[in-house]
MIMAR-941463 format. One record per residue: residue number from 0; chain; x, y, z of N, C-alpha, C, O in turn. Coordinates in Angstrom, 1 decimal. Example, Ala and Ser with C-alpha at 12.3 -4.5 7.8 and 13.67 -1.06 7.14 Angstrom:
! residues 2
<r num="0" cadena="A" n_px="13.2" n_py="-5.7" n_pz="7.8" ca_px="12.3" ca_py="-4.5" ca_pz="7.8" c_px="13.2" c_py="-3.3" c_pz="7.8" o_px="14.2" o_py="-3.3" o_pz="8.5"/>
<r num="1" cadena="A" n_px="12.8" n_py="-2.2" n_pz="7.1" ca_px="13.7" ca_py="-1.1" ca_pz="7.1" c_px="12.9" c_py="0.0" c_pz="7.9" o_px="13.4" o_py="1.1" o_pz="8.0"/>
END
This chain:
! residues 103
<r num="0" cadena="A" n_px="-4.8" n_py="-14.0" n_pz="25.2" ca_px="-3.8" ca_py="-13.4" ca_pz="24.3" c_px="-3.7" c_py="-14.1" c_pz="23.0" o_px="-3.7" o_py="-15.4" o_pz="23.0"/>
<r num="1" cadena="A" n_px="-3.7" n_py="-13.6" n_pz="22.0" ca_px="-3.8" ca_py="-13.8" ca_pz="21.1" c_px="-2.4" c_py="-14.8" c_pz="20.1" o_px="-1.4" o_py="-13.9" o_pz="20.1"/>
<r num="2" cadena="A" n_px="-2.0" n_py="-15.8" n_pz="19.6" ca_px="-1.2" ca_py="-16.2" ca_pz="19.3" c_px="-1.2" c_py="-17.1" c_pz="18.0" o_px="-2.3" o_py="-17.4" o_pz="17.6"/>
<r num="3" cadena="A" n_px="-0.2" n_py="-17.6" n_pz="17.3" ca_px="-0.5" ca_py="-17.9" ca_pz="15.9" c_px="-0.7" c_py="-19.3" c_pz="16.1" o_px="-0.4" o_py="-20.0" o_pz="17.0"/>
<r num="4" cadena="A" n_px="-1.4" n_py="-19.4" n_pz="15.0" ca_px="-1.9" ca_py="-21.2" ca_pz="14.7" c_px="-0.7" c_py="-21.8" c_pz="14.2" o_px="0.3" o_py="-21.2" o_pz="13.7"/>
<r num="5" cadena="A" n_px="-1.0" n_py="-23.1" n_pz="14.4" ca_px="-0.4" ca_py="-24.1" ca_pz="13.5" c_px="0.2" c_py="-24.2" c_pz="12.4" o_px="1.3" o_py="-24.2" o_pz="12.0"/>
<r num="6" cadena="A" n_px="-1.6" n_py="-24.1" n_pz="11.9" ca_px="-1.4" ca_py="-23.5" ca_pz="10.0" c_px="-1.1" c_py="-22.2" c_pz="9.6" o_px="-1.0" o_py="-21.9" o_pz="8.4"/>
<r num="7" cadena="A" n_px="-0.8" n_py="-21.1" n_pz="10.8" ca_px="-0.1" ca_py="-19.8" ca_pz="10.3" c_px="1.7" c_py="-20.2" c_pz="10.3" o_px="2.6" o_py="-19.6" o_pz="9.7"/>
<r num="8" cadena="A" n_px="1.5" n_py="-21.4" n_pz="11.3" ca_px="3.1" ca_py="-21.2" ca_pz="11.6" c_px="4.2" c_py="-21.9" c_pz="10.1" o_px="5.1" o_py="-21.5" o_pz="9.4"/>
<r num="9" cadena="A" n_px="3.1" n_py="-23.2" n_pz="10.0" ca_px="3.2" ca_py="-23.8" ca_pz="8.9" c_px="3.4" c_py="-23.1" c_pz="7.8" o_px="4.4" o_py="-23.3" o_pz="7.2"/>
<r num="10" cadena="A" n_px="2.3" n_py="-21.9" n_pz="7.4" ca_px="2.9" ca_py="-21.3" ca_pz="6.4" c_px="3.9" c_py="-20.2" c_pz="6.3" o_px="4.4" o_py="-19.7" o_pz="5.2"/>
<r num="11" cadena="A" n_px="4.2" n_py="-19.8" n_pz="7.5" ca_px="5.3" ca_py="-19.1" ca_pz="7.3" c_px="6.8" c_py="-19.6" c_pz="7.5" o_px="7.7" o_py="-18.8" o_pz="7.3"/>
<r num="12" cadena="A" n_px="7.0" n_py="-20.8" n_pz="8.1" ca_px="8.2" ca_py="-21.1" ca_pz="7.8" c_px="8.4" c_py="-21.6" c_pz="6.5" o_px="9.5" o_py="-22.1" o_pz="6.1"/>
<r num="13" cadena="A" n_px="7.3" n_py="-21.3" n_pz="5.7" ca_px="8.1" ca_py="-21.8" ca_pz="4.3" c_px="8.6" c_py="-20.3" c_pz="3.7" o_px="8.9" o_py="-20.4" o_pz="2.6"/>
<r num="14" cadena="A" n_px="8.8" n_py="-18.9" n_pz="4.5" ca_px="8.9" ca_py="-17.6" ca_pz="4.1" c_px="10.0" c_py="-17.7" c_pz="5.2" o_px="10.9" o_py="-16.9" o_pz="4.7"/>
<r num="15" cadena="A" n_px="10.4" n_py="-18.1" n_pz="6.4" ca_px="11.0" ca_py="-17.1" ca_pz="7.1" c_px="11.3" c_py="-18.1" c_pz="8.4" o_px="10.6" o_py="-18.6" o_pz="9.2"/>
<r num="16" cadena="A" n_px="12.7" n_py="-18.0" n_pz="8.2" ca_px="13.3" ca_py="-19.1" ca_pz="9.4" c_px="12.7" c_py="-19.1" c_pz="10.8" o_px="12.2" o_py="-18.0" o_pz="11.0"/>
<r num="17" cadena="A" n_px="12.5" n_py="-20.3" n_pz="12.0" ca_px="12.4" ca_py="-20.1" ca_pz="13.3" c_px="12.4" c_py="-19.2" c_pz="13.7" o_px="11.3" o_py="-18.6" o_pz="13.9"/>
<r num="18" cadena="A" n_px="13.5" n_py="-18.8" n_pz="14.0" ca_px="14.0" ca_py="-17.3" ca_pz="14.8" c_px="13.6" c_py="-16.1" c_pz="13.9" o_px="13.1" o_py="-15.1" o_pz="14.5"/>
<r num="19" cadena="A" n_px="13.7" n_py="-16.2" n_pz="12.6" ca_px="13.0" ca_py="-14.5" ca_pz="12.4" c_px="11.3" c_py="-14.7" c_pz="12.6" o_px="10.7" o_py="-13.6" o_pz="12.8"/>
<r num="20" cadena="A" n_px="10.5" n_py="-15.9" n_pz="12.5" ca_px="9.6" ca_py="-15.7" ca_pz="12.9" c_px="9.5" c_py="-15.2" c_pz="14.2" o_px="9.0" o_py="-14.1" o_pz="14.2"/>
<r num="21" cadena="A" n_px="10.0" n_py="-15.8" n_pz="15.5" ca_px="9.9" ca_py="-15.5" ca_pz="17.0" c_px="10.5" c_py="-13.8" c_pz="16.7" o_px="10.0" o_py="-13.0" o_pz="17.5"/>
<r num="22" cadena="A" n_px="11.2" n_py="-13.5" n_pz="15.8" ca_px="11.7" ca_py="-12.1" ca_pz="15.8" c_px="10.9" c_py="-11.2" c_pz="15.6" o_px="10.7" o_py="-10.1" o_pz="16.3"/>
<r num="23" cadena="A" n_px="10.2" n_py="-11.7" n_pz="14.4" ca_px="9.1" ca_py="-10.9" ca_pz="14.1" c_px="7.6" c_py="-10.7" c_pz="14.3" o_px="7.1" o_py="-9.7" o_pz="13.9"/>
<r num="24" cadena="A" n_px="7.0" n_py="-11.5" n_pz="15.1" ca_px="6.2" ca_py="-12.0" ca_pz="16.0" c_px="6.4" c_py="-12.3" c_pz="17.2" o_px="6.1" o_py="-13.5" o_pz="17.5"/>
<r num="25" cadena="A" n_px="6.9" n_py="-11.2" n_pz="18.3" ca_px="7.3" ca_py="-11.8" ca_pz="19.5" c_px="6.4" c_py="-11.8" c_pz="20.6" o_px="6.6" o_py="-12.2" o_pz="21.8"/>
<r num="26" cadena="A" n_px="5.3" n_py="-11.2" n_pz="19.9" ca_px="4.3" ca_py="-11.0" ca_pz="21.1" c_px="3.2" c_py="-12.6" c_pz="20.8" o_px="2.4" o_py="-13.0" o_pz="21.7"/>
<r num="27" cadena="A" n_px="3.2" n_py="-13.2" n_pz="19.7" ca_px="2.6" ca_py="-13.9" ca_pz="19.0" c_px="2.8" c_py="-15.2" c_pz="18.8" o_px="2.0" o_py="-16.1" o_pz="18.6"/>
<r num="28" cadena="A" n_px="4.2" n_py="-15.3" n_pz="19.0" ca_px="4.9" ca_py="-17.2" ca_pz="18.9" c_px="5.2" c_py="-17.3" c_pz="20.0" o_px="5.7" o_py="-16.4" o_pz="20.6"/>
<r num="29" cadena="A" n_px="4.9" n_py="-18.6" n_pz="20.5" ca_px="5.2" ca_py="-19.7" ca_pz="21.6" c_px="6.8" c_py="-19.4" c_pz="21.6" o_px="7.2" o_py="-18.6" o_pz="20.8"/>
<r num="30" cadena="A" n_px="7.5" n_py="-20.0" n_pz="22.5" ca_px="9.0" ca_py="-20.2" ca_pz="22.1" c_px="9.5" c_py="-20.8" c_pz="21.0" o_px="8.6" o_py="-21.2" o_pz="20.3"/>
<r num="31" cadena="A" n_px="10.9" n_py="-21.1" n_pz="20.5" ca_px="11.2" ca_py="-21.2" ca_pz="19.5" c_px="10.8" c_py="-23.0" c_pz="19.3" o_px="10.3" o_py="-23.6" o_pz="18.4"/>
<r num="32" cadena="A" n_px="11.2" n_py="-23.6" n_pz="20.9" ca_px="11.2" ca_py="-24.7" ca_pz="20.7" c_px="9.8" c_py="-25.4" c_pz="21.0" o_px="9.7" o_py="-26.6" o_pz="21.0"/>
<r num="33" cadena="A" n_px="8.7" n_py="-24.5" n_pz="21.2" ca_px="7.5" ca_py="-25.2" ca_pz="21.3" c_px="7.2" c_py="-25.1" c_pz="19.5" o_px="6.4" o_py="-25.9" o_pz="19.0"/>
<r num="34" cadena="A" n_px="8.0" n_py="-24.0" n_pz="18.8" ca_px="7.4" ca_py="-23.7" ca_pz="17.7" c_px="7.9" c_py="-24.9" c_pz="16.5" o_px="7.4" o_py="-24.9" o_pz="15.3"/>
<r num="35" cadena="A" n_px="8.8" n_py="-25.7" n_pz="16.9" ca_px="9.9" ca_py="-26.7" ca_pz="16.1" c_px="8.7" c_py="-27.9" c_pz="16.7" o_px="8.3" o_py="-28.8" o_pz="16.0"/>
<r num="36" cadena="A" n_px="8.5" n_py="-27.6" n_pz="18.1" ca_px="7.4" ca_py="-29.5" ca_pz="18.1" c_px="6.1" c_py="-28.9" c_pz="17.5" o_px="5.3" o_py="-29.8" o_pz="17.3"/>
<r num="37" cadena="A" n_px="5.8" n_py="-28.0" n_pz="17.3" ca_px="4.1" ca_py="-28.0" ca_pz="16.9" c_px="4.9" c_py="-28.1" c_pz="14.8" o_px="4.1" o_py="-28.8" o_pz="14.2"/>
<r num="38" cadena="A" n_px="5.2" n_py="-27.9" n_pz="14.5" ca_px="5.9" ca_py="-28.1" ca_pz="13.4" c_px="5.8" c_py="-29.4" c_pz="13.2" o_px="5.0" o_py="-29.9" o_pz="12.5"/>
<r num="39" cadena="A" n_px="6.9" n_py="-30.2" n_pz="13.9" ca_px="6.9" ca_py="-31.4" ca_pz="13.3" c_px="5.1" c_py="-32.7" c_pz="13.6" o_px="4.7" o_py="-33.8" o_pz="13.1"/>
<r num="40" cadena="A" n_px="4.6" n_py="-31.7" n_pz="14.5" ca_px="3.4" ca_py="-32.7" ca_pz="15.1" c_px="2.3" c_py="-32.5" c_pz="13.9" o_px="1.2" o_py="-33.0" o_pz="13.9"/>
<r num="41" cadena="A" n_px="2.8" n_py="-31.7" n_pz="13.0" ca_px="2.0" ca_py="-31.2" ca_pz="11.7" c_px="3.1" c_py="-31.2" c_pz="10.7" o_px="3.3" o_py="-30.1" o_pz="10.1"/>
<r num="42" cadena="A" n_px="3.9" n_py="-32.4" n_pz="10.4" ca_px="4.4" ca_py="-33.3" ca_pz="9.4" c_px="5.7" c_py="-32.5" c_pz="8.7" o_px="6.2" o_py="-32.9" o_pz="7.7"/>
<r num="43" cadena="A" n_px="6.3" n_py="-31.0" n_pz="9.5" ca_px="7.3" ca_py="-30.8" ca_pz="9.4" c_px="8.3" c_py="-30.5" c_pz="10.1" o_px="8.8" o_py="-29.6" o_pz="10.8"/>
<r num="44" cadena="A" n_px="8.9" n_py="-32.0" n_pz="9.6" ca_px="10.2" ca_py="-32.1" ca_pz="10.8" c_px="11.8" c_py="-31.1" c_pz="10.3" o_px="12.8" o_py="-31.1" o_pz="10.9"/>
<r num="45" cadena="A" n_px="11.6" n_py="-30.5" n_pz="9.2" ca_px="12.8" ca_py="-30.3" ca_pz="8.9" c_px="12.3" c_py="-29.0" c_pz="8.6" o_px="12.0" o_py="-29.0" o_pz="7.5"/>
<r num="46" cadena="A" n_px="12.1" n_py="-27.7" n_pz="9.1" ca_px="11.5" ca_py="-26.7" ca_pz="8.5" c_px="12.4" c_py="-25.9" c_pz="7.4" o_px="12.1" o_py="-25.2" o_pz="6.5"/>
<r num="47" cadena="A" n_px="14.0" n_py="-26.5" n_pz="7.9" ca_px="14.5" ca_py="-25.8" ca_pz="6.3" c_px="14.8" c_py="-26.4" c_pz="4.7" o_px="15.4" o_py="-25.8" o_pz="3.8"/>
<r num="48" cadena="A" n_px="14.4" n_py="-27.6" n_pz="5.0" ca_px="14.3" ca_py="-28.8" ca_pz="3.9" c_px="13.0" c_py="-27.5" c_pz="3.4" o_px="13.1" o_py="-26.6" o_pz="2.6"/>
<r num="49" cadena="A" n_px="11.8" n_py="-27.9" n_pz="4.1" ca_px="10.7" ca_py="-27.2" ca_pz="3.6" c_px="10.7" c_py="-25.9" c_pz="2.8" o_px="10.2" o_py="-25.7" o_pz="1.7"/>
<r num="50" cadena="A" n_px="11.2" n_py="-24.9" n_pz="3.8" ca_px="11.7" ca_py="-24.2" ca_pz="2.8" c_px="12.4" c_py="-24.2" c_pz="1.7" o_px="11.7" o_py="-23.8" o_pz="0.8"/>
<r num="51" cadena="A" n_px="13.6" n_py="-24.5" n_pz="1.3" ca_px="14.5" ca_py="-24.6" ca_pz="0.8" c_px="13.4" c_py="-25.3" c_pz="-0.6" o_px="13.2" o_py="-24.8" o_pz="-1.7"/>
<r num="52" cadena="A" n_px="12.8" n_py="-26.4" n_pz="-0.2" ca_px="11.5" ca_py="-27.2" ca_pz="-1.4" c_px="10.6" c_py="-25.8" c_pz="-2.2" o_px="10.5" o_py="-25.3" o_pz="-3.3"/>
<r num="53" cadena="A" n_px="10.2" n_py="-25.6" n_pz="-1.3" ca_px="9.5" ca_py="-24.4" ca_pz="-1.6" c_px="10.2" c_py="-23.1" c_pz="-2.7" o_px="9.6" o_py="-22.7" o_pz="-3.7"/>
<r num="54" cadena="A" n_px="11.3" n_py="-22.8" n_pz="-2.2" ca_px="12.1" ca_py="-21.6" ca_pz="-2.6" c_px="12.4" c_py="-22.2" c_pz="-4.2" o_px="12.5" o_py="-21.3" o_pz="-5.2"/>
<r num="55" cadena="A" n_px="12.7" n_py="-24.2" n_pz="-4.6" ca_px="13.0" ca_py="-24.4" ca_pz="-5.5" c_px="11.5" c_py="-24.3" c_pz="-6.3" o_px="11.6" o_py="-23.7" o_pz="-7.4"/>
<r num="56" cadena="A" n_px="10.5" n_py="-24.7" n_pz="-5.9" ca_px="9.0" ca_py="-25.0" ca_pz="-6.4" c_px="8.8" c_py="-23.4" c_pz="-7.1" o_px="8.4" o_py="-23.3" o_pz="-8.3"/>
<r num="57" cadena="A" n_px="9.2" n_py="-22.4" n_pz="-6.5" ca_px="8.9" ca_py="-20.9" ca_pz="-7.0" c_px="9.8" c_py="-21.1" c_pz="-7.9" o_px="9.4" o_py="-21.1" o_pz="-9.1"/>
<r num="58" cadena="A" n_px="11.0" n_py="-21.3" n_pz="-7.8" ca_px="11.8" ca_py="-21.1" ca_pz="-9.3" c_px="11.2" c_py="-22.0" c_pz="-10.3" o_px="11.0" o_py="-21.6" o_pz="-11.5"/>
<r num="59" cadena="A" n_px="11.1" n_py="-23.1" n_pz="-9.8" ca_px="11.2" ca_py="-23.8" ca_pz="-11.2" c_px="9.6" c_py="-23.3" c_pz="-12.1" o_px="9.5" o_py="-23.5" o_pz="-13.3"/>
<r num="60" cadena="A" n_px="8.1" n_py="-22.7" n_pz="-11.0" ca_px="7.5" ca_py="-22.1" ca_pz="-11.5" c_px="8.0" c_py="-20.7" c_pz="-12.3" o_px="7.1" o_py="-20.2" o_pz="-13.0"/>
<r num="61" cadena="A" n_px="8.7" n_py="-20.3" n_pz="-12.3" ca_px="9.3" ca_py="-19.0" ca_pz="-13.0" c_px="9.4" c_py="-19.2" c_pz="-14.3" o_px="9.9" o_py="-20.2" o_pz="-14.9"/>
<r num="62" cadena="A" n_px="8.6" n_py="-17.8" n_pz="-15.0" ca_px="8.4" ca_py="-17.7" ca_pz="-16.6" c_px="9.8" c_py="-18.0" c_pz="-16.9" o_px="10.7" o_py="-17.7" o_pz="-16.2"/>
<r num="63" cadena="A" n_px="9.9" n_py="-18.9" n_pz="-18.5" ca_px="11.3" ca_py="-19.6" ca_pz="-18.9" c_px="12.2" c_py="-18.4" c_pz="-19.7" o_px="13.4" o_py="-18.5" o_pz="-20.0"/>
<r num="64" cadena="A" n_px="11.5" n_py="-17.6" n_pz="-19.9" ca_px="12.5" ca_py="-16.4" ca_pz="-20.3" c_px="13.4" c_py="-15.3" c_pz="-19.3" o_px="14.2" o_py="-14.5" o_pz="-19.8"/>
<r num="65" cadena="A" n_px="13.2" n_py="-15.4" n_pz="-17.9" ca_px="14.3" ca_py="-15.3" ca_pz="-17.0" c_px="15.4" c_py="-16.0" c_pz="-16.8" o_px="15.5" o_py="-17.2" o_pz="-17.2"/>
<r num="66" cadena="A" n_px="16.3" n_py="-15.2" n_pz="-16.0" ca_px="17.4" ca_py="-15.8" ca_pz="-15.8" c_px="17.4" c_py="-16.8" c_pz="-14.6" o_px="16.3" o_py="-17.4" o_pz="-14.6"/>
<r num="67" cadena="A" n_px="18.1" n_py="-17.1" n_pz="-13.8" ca_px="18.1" ca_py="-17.3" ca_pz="-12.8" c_px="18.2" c_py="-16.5" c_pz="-11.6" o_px="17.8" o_py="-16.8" o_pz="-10.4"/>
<r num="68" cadena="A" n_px="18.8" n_py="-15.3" n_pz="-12.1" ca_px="19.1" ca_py="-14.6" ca_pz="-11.0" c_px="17.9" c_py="-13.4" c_pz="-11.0" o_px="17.6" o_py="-12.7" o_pz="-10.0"/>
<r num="69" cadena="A" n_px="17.0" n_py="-13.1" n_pz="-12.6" ca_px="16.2" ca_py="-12.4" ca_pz="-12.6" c_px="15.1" c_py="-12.9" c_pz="-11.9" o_px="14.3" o_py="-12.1" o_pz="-11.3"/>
<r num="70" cadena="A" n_px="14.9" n_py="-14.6" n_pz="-12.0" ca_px="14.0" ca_py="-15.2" ca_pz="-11.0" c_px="14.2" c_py="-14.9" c_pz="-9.9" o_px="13.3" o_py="-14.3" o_pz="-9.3"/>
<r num="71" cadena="A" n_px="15.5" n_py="-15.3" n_pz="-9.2" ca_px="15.6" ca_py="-15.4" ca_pz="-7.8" c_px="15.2" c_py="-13.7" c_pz="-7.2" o_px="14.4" o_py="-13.7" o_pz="-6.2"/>
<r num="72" cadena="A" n_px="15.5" n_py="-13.0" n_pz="-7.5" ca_px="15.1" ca_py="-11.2" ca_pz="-7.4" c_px="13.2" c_py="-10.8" c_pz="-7.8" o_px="12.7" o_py="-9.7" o_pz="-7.7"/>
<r num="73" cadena="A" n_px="12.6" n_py="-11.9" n_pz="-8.3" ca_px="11.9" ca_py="-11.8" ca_pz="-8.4" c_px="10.8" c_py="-12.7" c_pz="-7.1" o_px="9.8" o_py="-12.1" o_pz="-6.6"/>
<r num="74" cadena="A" n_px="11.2" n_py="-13.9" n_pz="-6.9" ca_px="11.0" ca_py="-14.8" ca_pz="-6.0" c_px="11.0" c_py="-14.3" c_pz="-4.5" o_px="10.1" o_py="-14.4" o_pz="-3.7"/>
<r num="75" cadena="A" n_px="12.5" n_py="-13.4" n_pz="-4.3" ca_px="12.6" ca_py="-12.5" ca_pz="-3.4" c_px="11.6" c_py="-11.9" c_pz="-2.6" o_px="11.2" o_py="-11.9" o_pz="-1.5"/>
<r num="76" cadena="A" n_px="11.1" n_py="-11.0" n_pz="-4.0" ca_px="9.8" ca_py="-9.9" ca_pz="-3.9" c_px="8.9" c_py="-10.6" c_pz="-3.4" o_px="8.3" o_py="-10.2" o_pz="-2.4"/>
<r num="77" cadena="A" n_px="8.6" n_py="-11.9" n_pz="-4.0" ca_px="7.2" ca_py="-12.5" ca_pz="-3.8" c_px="7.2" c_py="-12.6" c_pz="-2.3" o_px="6.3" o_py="-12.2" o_pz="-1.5"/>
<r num="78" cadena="A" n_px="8.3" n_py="-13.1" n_pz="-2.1" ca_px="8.3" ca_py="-14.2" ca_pz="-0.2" c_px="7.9" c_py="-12.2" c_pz="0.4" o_px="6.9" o_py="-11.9" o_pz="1.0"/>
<r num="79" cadena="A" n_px="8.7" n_py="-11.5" n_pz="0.1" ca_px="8.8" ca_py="-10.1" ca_pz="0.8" c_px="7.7" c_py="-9.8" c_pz="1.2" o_px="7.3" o_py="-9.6" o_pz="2.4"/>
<r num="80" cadena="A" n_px="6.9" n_py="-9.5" n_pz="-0.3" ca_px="5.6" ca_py="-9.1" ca_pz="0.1" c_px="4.1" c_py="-9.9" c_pz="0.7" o_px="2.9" o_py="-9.5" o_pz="1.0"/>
<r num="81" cadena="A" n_px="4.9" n_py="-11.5" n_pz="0.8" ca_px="3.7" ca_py="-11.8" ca_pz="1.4" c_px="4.1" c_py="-12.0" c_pz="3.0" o_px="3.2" o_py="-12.3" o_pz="3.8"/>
<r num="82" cadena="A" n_px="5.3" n_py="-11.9" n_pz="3.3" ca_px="5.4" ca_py="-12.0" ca_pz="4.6" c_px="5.1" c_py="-10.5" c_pz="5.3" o_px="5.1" o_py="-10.3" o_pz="6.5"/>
<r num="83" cadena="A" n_px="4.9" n_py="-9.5" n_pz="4.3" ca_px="4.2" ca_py="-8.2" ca_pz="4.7" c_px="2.9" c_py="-8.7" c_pz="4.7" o_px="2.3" o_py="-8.6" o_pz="5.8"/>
<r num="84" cadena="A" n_px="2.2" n_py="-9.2" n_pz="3.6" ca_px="0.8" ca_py="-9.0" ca_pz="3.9" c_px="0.4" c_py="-10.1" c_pz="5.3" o_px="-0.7" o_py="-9.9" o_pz="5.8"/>
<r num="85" cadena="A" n_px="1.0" n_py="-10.9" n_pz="5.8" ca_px="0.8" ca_py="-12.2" ca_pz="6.6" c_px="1.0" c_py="-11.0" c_pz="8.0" o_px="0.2" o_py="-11.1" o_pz="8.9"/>
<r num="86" cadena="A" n_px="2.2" n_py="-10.0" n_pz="7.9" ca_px="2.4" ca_py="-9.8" ca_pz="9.2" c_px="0.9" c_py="-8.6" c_pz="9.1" o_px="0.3" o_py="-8.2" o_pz="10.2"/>
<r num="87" cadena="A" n_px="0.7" n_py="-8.3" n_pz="8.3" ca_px="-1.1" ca_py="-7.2" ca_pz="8.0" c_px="-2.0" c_py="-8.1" c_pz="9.2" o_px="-2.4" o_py="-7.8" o_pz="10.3"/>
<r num="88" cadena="A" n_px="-2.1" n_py="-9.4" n_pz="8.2" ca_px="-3.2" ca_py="-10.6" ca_pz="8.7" c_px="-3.1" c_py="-10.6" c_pz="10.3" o_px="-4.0" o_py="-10.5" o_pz="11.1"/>
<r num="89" cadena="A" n_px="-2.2" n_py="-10.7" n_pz="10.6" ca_px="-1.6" ca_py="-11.4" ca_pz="12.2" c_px="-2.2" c_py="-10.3" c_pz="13.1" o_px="-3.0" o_py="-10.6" o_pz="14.1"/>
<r num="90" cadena="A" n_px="-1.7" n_py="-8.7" n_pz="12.6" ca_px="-1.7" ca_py="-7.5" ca_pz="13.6" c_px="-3.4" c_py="-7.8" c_pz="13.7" o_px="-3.9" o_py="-7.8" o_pz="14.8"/>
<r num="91" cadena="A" n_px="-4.1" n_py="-8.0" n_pz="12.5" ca_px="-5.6" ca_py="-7.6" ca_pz="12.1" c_px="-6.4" c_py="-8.7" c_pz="13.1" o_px="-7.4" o_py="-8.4" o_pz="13.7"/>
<r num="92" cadena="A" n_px="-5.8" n_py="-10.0" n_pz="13.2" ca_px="-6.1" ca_py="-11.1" ca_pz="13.9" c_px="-5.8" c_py="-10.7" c_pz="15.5" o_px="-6.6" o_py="-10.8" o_pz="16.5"/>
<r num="93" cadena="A" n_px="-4.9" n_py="-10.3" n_pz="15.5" ca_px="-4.8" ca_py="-10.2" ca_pz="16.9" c_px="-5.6" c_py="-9.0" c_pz="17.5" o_px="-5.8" o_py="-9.1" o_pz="18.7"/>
<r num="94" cadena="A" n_px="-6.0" n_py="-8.0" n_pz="16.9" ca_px="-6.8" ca_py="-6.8" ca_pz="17.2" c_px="-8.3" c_py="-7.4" c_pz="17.5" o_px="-9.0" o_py="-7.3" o_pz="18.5"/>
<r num="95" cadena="A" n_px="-8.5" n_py="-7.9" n_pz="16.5" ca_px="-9.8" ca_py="-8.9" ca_pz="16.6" c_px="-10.1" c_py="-9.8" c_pz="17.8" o_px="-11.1" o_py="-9.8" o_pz="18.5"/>
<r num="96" cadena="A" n_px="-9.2" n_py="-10.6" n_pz="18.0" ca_px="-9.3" ca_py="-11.4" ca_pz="19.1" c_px="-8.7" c_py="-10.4" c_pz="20.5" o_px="-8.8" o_py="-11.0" o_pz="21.6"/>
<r num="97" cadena="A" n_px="-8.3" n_py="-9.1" n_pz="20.6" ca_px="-8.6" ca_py="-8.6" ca_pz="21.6" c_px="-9.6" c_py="-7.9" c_pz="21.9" o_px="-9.8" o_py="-7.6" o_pz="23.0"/>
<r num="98" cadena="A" n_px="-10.5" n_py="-7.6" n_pz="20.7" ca_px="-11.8" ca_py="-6.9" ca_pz="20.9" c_px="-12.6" c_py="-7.9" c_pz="21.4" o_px="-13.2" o_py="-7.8" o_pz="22.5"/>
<r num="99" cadena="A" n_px="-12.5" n_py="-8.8" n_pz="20.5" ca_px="-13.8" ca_py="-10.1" ca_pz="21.5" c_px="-13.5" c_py="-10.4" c_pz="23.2" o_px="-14.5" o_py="-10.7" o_pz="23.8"/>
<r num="100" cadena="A" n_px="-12.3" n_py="-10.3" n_pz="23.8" ca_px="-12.2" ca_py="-10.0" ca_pz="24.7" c_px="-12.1" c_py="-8.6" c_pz="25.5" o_px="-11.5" o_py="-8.6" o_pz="26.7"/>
<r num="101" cadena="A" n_px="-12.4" n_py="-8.0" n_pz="25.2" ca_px="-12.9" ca_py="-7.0" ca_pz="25.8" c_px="-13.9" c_py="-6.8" c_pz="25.5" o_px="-14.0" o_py="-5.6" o_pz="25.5"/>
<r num="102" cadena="A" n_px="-15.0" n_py="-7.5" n_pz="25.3" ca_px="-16.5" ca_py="-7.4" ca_pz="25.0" c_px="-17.1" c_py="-7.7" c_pz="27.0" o_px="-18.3" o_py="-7.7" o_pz="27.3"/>
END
C-alpha cells in the first residue's frame, strides 16, 4: 500500500497542519504521531515554527507594491493551489504504485 515519504511529508507541512494532512490523506499517512517523529528525524521538530517561517518567506518575497493583505490573499492562493496539485501528485503516485503491484 502505498504511503507518503518523508520528503512528501516534509513538504507539506509547510502548506497544511498535522491533522489536515492525516485529513486529507487518510488512506496515505501513518498516524498523526508517527508523522510528528518522522518529521523531527528529518530536522523538523517544530512543524508549526516551520510553517509559520515559510508563510513569512512568501510574504516577505511578495512584489513591494502590494499590500499586506493583497499579499496574504495572494499567498493564500499559492499554498491552495499547490496543495491541489500535491494532492494530483499523491492520487497519481499512489495509482502507480498499485499498478506495479498488480503486475
Amino acid at each position: 500500500m502505498y504511503k507518503l515519504t518523508d520528503k512528501q511529508l516534509s513538504e507539506l507541512v509547510l502548506l497544511l497542519s498535522v491533522p489536515q494532512i492525516a485529513e486529507m490523506f487518510p488512506r496515505y499517512t501513518p498516524t498523526e504521531r508517527t508523522i510528528y517523529r518522522r518529521l523531527n528525524r528529518n530536522g523538523i521538530s517544530r512543524p508549526d515554527k516551520a510553517r509559520r517561517a515559510y508563510r513569512t518567506s512568501l510574504l516577505l518575497d511578495a512584489p513591494p507594491n502590494l499590500t499586506d493583505r493583497e499579499a496574504l490573499v495572494l499567498i493564500n492562493k499559492n499554498i491552495q493551489d499547490r496543495v491541489e496539485d500535491f494532492r494530483v501528485l499523491v492520487e497519481i503516485d499512489a495509482e502507480d504504485s498499485r499498478a506495479r503491484l498488480n503486475q
